[in-house]
C-alpha positions in Angstrom: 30.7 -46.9 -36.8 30.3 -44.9 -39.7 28.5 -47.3 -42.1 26.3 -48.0 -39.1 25.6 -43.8 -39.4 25.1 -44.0 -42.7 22.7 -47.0 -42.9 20.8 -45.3 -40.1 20.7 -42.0 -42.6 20.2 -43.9 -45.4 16.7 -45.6 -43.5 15.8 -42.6 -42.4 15.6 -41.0 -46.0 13.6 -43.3 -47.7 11.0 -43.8 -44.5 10.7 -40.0 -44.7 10.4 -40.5 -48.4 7.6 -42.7 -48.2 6.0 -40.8 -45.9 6.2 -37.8 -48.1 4.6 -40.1 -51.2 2.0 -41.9 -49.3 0.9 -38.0 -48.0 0.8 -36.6 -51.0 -1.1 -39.9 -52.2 -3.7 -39.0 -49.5 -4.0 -35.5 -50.5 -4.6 -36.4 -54.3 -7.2 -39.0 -53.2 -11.0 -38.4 -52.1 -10.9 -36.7 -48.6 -9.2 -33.6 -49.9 -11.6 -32.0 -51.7 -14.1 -32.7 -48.9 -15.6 -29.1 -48.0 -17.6 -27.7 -45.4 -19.1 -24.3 -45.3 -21.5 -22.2 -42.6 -22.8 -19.6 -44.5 -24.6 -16.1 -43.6 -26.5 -14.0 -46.4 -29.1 -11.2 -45.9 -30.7 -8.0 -46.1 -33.5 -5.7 -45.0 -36.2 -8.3 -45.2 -34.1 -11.3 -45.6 -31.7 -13.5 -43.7 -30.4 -17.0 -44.9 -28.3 -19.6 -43.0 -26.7 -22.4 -44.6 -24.8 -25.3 -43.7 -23.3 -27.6 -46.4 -21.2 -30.3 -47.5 -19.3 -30.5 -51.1 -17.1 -33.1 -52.7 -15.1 -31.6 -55.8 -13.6 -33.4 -58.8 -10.6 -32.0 -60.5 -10.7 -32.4 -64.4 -8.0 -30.5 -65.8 -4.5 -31.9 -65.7 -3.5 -29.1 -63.6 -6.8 -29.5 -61.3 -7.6 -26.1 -61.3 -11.3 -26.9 -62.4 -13.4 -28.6 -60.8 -17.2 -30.1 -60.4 -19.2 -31.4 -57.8 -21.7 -32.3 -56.0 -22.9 -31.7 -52.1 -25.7 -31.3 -49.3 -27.1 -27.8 -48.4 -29.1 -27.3 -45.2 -30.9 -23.9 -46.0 -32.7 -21.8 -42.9 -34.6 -18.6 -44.2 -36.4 -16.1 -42.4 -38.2 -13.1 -44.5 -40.3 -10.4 -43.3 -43.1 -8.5 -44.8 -42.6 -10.0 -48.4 -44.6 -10.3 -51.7 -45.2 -13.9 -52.8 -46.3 -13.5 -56.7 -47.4 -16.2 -58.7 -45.1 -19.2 -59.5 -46.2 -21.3 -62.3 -43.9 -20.6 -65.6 -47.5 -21.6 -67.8 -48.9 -18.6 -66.1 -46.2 -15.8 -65.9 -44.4 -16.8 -69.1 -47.3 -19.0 -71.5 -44.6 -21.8 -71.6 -42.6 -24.4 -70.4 -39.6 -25.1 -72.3 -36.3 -23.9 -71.4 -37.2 -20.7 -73.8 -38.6 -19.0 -70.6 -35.4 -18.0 -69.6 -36.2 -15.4 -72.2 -39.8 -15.0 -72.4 -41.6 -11.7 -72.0 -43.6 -11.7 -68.5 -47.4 -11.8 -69.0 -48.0 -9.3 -65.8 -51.6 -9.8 -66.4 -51.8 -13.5 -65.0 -49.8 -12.4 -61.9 -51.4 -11.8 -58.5 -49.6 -11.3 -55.2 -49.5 -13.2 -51.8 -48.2 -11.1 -48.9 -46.8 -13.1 -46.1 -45.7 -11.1 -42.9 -43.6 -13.5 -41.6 -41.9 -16.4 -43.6 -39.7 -19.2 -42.5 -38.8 -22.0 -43.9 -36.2 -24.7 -44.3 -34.5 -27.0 -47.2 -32.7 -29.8 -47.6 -31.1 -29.9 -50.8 -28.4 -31.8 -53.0 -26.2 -29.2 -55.1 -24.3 -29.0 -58.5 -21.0 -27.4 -58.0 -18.1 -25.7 -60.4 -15.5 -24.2 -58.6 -12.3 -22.7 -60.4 -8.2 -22.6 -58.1 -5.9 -19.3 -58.7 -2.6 -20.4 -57.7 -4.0 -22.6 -54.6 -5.2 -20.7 -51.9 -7.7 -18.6 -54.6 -11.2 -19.9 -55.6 -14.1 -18.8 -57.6 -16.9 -20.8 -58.0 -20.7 -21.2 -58.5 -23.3 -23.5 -57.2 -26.9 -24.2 -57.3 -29.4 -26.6 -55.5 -30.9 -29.5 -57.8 -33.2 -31.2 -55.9 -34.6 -31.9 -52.2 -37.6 -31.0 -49.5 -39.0 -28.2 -47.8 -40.7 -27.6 -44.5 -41.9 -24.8 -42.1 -44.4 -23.9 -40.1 -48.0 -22.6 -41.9 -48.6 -18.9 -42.8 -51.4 -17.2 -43.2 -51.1 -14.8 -45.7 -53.3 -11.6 -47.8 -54.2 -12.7 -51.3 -54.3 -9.6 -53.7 -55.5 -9.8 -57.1 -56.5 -6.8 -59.3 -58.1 -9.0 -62.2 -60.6 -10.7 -58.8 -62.0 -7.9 -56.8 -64.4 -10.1 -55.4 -61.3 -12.3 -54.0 -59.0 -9.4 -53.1 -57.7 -8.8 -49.7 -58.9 -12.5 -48.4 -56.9 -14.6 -46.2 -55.3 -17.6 -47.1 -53.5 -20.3 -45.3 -49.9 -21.6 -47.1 -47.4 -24.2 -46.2 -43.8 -24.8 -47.6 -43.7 -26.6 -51.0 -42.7 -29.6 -49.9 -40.4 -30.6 -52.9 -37.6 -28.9 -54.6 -36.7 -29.1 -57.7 -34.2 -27.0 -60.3 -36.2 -26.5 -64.4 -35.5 -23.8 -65.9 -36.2 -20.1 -64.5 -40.0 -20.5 -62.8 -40.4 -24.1 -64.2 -38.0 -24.2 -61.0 -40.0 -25.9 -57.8 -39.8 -24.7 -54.2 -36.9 -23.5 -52.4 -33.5 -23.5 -54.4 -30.0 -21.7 -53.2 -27.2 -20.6 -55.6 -24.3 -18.7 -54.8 -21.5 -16.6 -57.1 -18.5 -16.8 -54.6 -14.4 -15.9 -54.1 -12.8 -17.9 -51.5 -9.5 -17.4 -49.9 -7.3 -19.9 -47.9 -6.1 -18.1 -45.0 -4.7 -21.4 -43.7 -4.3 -24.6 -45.1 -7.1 -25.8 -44.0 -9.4 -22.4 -43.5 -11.1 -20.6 -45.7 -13.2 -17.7 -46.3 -15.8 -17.1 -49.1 -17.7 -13.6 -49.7 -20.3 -13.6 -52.9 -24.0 -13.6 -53.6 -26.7 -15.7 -52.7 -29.9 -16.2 -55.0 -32.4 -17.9 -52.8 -35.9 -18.7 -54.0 -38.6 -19.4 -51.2 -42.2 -20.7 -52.4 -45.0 -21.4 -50.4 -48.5 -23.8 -51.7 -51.7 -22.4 -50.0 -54.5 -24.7 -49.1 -57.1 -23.0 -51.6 -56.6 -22.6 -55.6 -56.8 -19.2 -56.0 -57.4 -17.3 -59.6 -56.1 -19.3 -62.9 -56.1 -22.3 -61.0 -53.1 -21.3 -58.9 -51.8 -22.2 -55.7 -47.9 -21.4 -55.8 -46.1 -18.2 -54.8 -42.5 -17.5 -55.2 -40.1 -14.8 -53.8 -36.9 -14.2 -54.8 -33.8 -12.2 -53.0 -30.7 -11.8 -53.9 -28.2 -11.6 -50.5 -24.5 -10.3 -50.0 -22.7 -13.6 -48.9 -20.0 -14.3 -46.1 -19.0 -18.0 -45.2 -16.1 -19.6 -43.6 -14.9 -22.8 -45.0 -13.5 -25.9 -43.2 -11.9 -28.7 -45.1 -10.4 -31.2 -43.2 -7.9 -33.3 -44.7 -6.4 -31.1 -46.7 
């Protein structure tokens, strides 16, 4: 009787063994850096909602850093905003990624004031995301490329270099595609996001930060210096909660 115990004990160790390796297999494997966050920015004039998905790739031996990439669904609403001119030829004279540092040439800038704005974004992102001791995160992402779409706008066009053209309506639409240069070489809408995340639970998480969202619309007529893009950016406080499932 008591070998019969102690085979029984015996099986029963190395099933819960396996069990314990196979799970901690899973956990190491692709699902369990599988993220998904519902996040809320605004502030007087704006108000972002964003949904998105995020796969992330340890690299260290201690897998504290990671990359990655994901899908952001981006809703934005904006009220009574300036739209100024896009173009990175036209508010910095250049193109390369030297405009990050360029002087701004006010004098080619001219302003498109939108009342109401909404638009929405579907984007891939680029991800980096730094672990404190598990349940600690800070990270930083961006959007790289995607669409746009949203209703049309009609919007003042003011110009201080054009009286003749000052004050005139003009009809505007979404950019329709997205994508991340360098500084205004950027294209359409793009979100990034500076963020600390705690896990409250295993599986929870909540995330507080910054959001940097740029919104551009493309009016129907090509207004002053050939242009036809306007950009606005706001910079948002940040709550999320985070939901990984097979962690």
């Amino acid at each position: 009787m008591k070998k019969i115990v102690l085979h029984i004990f015996l099986i029963t160790l190395c099933v819960n063994y396996t069990q314990a390796q196979d799970t901690s297999h899973i956990k190491k494997g692709y699902k369990y850096n599988n993220h998904f966050d519902l996040a809320l920015a605004g502030t007087g004039k704006h108000f972002l909602a964003a949904l998105s998905w995020v796969h992330l790739h340890p690299i260290t031996k201690k897998q504290r850093f990671k990359i990655g990439y994901g899908v952001r669904f981006n809703n934005y609403y904006g009220n009574n905003l300036n739209y100024v001119t896009a173009p990175a030829k036209l508010t910095s004279k250049r193109t390369d990624p030297g405009v990050l540092f360029s002087e701004i040439f006010y004098e080619n800038i001219d302003t498109f004031f939108v009342s109401n704005s909404q638009q929405n974004s579907l984007n891939l992102s680029i991800n980096l995301q730094f672990t404190i001791k598990q349940k600690f995160d800070v990270g930083f992402n961006i959007d790289a490329i995607g669409v746009s779409f949203g209703s049309k706008t009609t919007g003042t066009y003011k110009s201080y270099q054009a009286p003749a053209d000052n004050n005139t309506l003009q009809t505007a639409s979404p950019t329709p595609f997205n994508l991340l240069l360098v500084s205004d070489n950027d294209i359409g809408s793009l979100n990034s996001e500076l963020y600390f995340r705690y896990w409250f639970k295993p599986r929870l998480a909540i995330k507080a930060g910054a959001s940097f969202f740029f919104s551009e619309y493309t009016t129907v007529n090509k207004l002053r210096l050939d242009n036809n893009r306007w950009r606005n950016k706001s910079l948002m406080p940040l709550l999320a909660i985070t939901y990984s499932p097979f962690r």
